[in-house]
PyMOL Python script that loads the backbone (N, CA, C, O; Angstrom):
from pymol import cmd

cmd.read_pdbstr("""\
ATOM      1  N   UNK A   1      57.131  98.324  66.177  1.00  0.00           N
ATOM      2  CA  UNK A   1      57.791  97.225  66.859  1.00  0.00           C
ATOM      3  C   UNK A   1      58.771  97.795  67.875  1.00  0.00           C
ATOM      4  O   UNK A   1      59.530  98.720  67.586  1.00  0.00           O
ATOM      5  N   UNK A   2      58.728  97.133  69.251  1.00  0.00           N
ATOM      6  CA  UNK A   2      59.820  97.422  70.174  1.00  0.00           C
ATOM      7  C   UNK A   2      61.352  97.506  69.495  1.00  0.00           C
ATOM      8  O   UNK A   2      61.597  97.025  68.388  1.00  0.00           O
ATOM      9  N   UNK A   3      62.328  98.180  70.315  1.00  0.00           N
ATOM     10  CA  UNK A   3      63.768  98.182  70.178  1.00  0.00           C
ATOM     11  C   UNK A   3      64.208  97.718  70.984  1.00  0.00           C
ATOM     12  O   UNK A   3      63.628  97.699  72.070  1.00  0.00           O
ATOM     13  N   UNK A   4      65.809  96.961  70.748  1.00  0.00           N
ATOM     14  CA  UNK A   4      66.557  96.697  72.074  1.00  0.00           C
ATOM     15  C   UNK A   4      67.690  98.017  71.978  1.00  0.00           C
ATOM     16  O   UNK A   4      68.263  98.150  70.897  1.00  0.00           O
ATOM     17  N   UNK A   5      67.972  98.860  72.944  1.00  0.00           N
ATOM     18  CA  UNK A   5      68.839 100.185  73.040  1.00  0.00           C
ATOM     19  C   UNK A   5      69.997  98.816  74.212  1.00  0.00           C
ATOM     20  O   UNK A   5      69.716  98.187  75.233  1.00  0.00           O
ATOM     21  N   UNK A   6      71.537  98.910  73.170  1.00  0.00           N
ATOM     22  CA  UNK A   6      72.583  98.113  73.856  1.00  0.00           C
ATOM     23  C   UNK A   6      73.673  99.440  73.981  1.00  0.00           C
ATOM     24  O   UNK A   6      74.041 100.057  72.982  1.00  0.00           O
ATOM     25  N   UNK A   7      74.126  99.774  75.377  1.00  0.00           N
ATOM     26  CA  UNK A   7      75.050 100.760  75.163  1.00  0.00           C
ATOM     27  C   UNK A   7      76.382 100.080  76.082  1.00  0.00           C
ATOM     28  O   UNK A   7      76.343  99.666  77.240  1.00  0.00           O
ATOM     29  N   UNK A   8      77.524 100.121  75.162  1.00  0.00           N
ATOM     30  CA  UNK A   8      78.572  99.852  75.935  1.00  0.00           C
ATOM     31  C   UNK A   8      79.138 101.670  76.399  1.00  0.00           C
ATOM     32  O   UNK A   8      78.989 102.738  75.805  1.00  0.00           O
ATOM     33  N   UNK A   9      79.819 101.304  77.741  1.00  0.00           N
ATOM     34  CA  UNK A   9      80.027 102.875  78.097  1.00  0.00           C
ATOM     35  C   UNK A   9      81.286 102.360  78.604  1.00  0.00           C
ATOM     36  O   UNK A   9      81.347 101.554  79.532  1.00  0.00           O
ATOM     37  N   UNK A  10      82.178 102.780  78.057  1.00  0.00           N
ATOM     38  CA  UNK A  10      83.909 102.492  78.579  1.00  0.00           C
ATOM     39  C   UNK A  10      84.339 103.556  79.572  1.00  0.00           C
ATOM     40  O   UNK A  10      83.724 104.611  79.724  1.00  0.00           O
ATOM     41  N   UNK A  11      85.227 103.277  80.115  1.00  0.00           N
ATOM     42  CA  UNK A  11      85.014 103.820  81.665  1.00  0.00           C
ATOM     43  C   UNK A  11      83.929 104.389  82.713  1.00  0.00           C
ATOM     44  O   UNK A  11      84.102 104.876  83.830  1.00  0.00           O
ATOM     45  N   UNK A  12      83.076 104.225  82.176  1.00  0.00           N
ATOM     46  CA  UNK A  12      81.407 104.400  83.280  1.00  0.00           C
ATOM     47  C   UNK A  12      82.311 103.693  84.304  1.00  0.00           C
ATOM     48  O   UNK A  12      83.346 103.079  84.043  1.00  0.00           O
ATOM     49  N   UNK A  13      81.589 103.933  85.863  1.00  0.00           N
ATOM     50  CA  UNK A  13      82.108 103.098  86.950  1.00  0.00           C
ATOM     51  C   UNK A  13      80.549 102.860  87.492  1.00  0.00           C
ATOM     52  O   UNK A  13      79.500 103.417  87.168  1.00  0.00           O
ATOM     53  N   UNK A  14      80.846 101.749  88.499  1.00  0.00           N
ATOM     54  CA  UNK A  14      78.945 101.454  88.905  1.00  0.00           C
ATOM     55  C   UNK A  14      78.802 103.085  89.832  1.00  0.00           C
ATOM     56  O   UNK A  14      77.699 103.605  89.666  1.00  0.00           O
ATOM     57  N   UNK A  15      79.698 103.822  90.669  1.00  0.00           N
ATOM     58  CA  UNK A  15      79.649 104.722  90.993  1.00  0.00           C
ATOM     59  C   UNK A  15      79.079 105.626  90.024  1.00  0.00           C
ATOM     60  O   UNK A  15      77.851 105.627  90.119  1.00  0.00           O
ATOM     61  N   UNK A  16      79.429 106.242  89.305  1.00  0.00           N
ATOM     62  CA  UNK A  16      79.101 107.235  88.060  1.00  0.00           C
ATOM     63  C   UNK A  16      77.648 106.452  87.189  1.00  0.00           C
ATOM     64  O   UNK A  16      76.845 107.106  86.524  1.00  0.00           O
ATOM     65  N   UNK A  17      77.595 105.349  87.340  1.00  0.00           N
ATOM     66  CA  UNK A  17      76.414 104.460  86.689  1.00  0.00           C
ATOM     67  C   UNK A  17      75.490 105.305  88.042  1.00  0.00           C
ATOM     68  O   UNK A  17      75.382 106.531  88.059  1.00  0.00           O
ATOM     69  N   UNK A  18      75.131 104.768  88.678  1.00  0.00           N
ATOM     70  CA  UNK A  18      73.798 105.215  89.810  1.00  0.00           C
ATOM     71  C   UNK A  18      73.834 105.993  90.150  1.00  0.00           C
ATOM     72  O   UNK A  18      72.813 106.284  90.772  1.00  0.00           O
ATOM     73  N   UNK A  19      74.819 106.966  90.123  1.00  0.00           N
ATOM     74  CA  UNK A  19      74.819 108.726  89.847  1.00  0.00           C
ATOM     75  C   UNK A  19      73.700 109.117  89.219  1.00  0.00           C
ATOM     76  O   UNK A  19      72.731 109.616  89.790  1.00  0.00           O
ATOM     77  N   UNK A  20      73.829 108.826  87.581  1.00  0.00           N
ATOM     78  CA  UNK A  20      73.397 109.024  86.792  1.00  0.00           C
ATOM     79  C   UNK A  20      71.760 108.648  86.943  1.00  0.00           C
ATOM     80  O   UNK A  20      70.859 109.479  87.062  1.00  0.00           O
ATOM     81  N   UNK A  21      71.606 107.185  86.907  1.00  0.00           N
ATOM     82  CA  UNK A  21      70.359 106.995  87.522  1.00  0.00           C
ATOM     83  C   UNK A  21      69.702 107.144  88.078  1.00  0.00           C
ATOM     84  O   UNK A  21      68.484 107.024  87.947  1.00  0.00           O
ATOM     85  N   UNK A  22      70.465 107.533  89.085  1.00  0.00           N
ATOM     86  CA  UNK A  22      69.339 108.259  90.588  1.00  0.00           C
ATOM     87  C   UNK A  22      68.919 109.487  89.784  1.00  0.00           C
ATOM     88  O   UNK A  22      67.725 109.776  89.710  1.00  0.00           O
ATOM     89  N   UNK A  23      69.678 110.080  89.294  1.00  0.00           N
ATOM     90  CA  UNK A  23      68.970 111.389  88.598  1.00  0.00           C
ATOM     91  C   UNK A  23      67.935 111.340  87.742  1.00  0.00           C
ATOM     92  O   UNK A  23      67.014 112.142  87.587  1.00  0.00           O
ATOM     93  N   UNK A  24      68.219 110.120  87.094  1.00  0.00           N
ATOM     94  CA  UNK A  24      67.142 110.212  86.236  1.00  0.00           C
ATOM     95  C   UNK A  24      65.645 109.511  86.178  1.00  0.00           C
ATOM     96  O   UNK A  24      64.674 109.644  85.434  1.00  0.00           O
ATOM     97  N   UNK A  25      65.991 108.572  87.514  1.00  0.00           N
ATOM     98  CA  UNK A  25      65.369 106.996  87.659  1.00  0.00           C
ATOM     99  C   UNK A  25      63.748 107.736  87.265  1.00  0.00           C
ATOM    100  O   UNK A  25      62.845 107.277  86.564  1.00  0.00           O
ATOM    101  N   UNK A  26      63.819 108.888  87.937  1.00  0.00           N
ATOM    102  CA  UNK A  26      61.805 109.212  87.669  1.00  0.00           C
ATOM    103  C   UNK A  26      61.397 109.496  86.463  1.00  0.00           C
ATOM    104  O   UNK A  26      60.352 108.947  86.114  1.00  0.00           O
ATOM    105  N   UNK A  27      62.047 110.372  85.536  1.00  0.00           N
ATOM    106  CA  UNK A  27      61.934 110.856  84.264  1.00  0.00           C
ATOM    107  C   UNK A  27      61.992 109.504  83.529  1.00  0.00           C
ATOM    108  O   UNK A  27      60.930 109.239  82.966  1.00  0.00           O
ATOM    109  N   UNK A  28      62.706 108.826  83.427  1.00  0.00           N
ATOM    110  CA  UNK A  28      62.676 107.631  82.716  1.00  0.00           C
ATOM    111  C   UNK A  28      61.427 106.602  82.871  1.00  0.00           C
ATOM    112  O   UNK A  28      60.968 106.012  81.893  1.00  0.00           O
ATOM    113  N   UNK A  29      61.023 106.473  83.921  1.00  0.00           N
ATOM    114  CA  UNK A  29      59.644 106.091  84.117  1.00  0.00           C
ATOM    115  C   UNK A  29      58.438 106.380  83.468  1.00  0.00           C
ATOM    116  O   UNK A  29      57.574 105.597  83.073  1.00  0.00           O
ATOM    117  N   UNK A  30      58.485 107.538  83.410  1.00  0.00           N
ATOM    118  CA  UNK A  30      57.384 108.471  82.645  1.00  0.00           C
ATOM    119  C   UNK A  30      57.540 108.678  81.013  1.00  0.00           C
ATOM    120  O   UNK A  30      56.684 109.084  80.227  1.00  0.00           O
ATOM    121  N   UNK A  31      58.890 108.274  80.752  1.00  0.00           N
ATOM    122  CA  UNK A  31      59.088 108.671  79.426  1.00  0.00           C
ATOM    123  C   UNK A  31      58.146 108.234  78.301  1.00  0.00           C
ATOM    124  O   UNK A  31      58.042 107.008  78.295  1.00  0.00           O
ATOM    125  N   UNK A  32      57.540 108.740  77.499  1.00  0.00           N
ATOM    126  CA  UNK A  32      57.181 108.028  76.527  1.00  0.00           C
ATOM    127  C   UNK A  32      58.013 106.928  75.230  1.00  0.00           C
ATOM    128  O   UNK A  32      59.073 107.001  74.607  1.00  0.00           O
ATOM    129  N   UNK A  33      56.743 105.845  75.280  1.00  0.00           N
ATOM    130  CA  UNK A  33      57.872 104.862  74.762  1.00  0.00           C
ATOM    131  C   UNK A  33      58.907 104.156  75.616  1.00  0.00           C
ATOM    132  O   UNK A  33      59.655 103.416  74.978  1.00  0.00           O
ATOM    133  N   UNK A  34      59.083 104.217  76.755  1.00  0.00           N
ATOM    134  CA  UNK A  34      59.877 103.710  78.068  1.00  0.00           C
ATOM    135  C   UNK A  34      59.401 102.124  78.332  1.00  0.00           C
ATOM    136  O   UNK A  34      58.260 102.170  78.792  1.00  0.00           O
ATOM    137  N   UNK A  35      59.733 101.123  78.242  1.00  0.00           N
ATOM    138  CA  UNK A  35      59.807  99.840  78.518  1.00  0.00           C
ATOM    139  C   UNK A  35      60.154  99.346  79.585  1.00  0.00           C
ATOM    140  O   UNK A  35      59.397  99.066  80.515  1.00  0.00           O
ATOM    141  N   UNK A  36      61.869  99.123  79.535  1.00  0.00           N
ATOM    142  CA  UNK A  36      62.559  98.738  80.797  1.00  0.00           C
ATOM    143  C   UNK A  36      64.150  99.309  80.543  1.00  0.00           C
ATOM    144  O   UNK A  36      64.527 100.046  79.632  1.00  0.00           O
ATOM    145  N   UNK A  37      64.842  98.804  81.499  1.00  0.00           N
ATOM    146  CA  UNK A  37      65.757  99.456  81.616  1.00  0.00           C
ATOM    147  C   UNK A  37      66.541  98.439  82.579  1.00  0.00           C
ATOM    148  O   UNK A  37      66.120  98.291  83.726  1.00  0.00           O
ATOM    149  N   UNK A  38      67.922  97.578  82.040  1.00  0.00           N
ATOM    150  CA  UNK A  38      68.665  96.858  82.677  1.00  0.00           C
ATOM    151  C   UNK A  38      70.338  97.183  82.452  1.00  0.00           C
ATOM    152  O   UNK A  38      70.687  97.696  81.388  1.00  0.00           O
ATOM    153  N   UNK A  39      71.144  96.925  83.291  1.00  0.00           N
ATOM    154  CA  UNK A  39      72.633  97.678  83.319  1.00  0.00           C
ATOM    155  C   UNK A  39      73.363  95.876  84.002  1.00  0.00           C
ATOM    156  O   UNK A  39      72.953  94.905  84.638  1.00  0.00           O
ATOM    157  N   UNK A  40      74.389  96.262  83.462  1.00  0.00           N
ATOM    158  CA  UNK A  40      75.355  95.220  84.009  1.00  0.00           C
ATOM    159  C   UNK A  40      76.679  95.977  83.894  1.00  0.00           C
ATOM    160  O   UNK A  40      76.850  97.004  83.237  1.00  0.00           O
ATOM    161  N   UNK A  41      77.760  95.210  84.757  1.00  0.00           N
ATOM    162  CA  UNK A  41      79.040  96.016  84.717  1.00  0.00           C
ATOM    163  C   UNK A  41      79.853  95.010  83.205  1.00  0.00           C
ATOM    164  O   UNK A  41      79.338  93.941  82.877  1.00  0.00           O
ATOM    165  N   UNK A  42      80.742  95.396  82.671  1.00  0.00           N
ATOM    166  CA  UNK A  42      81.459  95.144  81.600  1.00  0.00           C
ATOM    167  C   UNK A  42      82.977  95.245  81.828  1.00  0.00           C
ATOM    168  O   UNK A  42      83.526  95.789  82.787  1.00  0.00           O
ATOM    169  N   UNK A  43      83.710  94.472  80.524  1.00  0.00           N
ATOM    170  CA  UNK A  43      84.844  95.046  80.649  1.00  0.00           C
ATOM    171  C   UNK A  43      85.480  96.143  80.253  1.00  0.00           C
ATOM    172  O   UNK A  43      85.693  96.376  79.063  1.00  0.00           O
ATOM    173  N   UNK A  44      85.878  96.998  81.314  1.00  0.00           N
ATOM    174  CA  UNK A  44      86.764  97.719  81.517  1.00  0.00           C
ATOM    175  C   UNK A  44      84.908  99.014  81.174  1.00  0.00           C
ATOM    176  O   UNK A  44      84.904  99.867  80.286  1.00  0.00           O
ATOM    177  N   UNK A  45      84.114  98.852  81.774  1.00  0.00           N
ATOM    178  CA  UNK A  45      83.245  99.994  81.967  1.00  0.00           C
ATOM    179  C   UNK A  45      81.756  99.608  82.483  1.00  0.00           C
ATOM    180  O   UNK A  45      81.652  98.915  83.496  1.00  0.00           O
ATOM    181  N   UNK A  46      80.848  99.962  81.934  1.00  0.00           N
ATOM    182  CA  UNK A  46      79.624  99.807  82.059  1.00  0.00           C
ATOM    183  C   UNK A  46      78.897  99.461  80.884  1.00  0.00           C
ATOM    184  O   UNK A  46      79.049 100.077  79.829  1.00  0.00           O
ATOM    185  N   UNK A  47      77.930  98.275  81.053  1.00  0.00           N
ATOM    186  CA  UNK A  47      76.447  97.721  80.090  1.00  0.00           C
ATOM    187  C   UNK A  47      75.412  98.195  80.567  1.00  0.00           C
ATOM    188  O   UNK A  47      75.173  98.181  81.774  1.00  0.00           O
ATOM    189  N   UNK A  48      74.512  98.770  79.534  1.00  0.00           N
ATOM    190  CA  UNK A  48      73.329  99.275  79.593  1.00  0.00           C
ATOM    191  C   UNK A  48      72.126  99.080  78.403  1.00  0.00           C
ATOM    192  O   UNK A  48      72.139  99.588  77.282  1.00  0.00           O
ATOM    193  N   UNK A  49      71.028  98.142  79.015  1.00  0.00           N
ATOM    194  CA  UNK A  49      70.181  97.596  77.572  1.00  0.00           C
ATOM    195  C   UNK A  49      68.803  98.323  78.209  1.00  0.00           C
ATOM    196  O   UNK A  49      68.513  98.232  79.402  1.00  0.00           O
ATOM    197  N   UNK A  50      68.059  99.007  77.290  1.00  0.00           N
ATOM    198  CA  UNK A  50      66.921  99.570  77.197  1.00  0.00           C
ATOM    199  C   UNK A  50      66.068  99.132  76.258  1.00  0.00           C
ATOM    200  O   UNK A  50      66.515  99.037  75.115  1.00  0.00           O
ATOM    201  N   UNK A  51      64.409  98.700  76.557  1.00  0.00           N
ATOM    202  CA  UNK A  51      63.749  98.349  75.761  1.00  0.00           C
ATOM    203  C   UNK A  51      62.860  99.574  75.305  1.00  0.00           C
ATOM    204  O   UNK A  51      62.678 100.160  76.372  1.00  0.00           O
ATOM    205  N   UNK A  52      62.281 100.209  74.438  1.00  0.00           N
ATOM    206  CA  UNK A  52      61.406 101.282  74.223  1.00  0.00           C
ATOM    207  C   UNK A  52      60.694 100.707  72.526  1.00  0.00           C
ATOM    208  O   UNK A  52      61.133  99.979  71.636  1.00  0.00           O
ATOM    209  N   UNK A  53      59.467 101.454  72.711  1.00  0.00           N
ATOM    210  CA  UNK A  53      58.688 101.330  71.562  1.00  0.00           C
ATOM    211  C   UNK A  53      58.670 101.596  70.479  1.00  0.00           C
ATOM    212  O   UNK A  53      57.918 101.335  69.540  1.00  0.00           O
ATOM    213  N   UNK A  54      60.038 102.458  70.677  1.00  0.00           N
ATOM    214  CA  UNK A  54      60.868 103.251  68.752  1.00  0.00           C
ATOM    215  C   UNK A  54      62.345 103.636  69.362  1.00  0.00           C
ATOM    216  O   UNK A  54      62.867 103.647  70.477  1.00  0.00           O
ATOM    217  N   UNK A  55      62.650 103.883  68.285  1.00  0.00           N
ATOM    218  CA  UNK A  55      64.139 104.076  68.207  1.00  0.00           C
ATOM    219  C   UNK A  55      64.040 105.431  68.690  1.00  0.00           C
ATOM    220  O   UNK A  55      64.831 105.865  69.526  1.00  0.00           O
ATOM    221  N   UNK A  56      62.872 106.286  68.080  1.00  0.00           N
ATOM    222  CA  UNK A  56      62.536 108.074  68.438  1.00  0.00           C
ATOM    223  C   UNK A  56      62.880 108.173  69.355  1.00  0.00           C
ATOM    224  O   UNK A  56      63.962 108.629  69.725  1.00  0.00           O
ATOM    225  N   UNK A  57      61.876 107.689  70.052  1.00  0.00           N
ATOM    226  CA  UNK A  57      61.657 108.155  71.143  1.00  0.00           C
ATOM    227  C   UNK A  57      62.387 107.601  72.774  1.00  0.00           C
ATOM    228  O   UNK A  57      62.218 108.038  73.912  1.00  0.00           O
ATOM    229  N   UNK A  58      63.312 106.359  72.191  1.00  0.00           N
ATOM    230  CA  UNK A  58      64.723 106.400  72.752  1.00  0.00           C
ATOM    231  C   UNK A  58      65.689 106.945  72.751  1.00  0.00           C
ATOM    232  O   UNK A  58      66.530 106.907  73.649  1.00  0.00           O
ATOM    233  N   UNK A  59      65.767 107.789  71.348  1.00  0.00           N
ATOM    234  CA  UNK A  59      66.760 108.902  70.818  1.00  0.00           C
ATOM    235  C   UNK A  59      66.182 110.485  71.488  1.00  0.00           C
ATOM    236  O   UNK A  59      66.847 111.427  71.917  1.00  0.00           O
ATOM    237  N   UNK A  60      64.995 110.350  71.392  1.00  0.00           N
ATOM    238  CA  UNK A  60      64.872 111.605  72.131  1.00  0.00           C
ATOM    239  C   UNK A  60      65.182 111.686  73.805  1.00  0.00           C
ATOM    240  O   UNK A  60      65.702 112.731  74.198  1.00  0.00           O
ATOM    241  N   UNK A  61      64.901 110.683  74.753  1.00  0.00           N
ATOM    242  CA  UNK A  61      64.971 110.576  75.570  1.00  0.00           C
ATOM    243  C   UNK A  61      66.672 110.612  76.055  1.00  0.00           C
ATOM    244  O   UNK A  61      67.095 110.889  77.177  1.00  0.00           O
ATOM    245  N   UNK A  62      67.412 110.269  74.928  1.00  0.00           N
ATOM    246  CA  UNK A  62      68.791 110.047  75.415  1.00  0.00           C
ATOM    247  C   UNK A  62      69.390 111.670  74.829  1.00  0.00           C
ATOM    248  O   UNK A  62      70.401 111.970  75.463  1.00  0.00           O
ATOM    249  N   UNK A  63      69.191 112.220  74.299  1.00  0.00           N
ATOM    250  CA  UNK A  63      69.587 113.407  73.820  1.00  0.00           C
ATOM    251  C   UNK A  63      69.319 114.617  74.658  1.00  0.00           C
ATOM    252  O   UNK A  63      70.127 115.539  74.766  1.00  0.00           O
ATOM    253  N   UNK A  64      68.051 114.575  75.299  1.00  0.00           N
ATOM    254  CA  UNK A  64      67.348 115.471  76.183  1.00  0.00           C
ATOM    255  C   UNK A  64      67.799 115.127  77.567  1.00  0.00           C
ATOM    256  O   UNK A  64      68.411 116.086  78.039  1.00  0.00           O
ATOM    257  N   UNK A  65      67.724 114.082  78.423  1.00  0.00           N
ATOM    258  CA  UNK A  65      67.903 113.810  79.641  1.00  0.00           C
ATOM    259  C   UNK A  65      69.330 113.002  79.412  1.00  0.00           C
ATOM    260  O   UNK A  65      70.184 113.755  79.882  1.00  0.00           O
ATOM    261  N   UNK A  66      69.822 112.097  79.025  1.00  0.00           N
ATOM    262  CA  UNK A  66      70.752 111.516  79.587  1.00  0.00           C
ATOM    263  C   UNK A  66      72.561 111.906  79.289  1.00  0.00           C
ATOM    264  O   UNK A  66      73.512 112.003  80.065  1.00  0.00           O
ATOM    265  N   UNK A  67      72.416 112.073  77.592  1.00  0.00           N
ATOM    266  CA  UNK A  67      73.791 113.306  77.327  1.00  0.00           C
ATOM    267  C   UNK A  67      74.194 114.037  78.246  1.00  0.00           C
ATOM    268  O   UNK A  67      75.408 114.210  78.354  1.00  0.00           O
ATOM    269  N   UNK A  68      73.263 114.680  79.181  1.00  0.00           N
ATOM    270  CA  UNK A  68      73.494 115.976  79.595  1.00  0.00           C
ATOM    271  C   UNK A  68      74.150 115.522  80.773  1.00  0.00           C
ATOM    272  O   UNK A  68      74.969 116.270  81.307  1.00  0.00           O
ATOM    273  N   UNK A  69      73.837 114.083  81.391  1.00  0.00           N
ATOM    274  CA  UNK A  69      73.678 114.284  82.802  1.00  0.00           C
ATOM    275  C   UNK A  69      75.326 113.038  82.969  1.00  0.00           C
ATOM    276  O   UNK A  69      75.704 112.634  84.069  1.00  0.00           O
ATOM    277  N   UNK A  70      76.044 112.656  81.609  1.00  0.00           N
ATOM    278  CA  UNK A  70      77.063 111.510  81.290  1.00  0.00           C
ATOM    279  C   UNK A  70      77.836 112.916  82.186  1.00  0.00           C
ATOM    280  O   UNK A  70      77.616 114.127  82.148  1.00  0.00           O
ATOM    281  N   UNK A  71      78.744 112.132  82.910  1.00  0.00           N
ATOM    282  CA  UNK A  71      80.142 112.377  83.416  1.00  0.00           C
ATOM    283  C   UNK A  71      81.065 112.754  82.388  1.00  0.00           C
ATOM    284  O   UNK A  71      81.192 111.984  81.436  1.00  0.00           O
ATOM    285  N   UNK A  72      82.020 114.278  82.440  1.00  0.00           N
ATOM    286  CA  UNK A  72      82.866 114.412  81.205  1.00  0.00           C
ATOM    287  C   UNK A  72      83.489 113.245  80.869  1.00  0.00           C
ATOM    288  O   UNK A  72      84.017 112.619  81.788  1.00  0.00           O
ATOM    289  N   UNK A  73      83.553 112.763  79.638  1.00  0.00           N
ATOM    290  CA  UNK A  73      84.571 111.758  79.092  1.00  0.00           C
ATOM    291  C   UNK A  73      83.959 110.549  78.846  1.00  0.00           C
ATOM    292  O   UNK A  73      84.458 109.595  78.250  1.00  0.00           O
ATOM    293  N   UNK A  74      82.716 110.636  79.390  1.00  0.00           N
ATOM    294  CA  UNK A  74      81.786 109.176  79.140  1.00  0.00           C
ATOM    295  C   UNK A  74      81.537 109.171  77.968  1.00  0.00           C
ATOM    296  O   UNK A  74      81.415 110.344  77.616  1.00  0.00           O
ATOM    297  N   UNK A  75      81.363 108.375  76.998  1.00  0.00           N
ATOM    298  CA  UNK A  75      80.610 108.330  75.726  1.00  0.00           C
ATOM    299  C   UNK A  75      80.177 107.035  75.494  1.00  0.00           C
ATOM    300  O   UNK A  75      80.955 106.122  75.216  1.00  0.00           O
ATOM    301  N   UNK A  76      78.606 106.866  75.624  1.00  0.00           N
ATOM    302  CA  UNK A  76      78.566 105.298  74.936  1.00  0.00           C
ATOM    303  C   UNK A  76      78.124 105.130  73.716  1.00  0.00           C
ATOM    304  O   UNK A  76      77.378 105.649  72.885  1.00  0.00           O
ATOM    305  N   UNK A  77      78.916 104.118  73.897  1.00  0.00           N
ATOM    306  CA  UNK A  77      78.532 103.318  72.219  1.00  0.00           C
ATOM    307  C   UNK A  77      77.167 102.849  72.158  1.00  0.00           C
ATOM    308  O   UNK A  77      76.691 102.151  73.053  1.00  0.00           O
ATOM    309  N   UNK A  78      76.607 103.158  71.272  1.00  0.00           N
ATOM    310  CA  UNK A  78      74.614 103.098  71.525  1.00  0.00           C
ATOM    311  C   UNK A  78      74.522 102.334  69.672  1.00  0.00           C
ATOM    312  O   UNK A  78      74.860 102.775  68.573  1.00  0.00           O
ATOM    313  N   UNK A  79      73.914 101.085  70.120  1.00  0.00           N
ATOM    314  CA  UNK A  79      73.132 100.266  69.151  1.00  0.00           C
ATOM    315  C   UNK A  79      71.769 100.036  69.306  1.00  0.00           C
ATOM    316  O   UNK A  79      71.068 100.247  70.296  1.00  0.00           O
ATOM    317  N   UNK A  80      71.359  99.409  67.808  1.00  0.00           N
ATOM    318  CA  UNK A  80      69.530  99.269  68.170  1.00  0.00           C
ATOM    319  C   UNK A  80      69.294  98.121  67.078  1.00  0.00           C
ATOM    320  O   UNK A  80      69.429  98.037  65.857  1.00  0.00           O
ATOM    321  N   UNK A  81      68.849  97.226  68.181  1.00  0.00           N
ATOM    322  CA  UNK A  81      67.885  96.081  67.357  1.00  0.00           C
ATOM    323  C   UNK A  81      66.492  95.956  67.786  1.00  0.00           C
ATOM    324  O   UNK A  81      65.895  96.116  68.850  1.00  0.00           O
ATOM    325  N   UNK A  82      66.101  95.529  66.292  1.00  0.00           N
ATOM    326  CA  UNK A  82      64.467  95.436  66.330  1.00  0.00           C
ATOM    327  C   UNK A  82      64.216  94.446  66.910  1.00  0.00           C
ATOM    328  O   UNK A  82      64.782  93.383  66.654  1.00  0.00           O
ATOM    329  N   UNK A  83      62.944  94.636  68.188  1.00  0.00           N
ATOM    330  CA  UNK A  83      62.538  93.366  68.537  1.00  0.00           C
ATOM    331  C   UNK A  83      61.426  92.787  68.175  1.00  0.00           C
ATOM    332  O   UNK A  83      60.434  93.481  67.950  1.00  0.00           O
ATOM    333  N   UNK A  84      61.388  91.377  68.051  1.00  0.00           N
ATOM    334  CA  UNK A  84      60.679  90.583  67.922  1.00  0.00           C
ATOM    335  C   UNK A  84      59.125  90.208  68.531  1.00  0.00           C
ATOM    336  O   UNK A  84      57.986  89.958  68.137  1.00  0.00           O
ATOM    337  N   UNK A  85      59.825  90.335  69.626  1.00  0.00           N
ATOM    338  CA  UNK A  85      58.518  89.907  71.251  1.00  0.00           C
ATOM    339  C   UNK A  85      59.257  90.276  72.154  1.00  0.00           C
ATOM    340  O   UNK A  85      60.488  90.277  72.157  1.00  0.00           O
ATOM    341  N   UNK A  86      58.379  90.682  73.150  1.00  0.00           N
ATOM    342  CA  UNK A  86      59.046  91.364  74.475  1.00  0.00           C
ATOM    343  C   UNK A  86      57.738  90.815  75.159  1.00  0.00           C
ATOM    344  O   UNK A  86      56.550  90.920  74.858  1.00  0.00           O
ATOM    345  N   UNK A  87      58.445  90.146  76.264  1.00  0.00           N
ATOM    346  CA  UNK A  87      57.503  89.237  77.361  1.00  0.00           C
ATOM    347  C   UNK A  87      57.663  90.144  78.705  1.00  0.00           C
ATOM    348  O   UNK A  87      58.812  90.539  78.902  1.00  0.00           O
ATOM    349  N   UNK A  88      56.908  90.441  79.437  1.00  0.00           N
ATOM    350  CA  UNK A  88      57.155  91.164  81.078  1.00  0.00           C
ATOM    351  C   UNK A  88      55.942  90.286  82.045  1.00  0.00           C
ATOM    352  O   UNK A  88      54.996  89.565  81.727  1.00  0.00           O
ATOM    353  N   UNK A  89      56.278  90.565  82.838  1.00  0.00           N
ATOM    354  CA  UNK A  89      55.307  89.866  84.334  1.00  0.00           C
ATOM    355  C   UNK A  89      54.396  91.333  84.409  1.00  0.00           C
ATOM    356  O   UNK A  89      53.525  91.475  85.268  1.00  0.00           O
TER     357      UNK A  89
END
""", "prot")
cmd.dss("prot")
cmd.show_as("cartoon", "prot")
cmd.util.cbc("prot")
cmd.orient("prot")
C-alpha cells in the first residue's frame, strides 16, 4: 500500500526549499517507489508531502539523496501514513 511522507522543516526558507530541489528534482523522478511530490510554505518554515509505494523506499531515498543535500541546521520532522487510494490524472 502507498504512503503519505508529511515533513514539517522549521526554518527551511522557499529559497533553501528549491535549492534543494533543483538538485534533486531528476533523481527523485527516477526513484524507485517515487509517486509525487508536493511542498507548501508553513509556519515559521517549510511543508513537504511525498507519496511513494513503501515507507523503504522513501526512507532510502531520503537518507541517500536528500540528508545530504538539507542546509546545516535543517532537520525535518518526517511522518508516515498509510494510504488508502491515491487518484492521479
Amino acid at each position: 500500500m502507498a504512503i503519505l511522507m508529511s515533513a514539517e522543516v522549521p526554518g527551511q526558507t522557499q529559497e533553501g526549499y528549491q535549492a534543494t530541489v533543483d538538485a534533486l528534482r531528476e533523481g527523485i523522478m527516477k526513484a524507485p517507489g517515487f509517486i509525487m511530490h508536493m511542498t507548501a510554505p508553513s509556519e515559521g518554515g517549510w511543508a513537504v508531502f511525498e507519496v511513494w509505494a513503501s515507507k523503504k523506499e522513501a526512507n532510502d531515498w531520503f537518507a541517500h539523496n536528500v540528508a545530504p543535500a538539507l542546509p546545516e541546521g535543517v532537520t525535518p520532522r518526517r511522518t508516515f501514513r498509510e494510504l488508502y487510494n491515491v487518484i492521479t490524472a
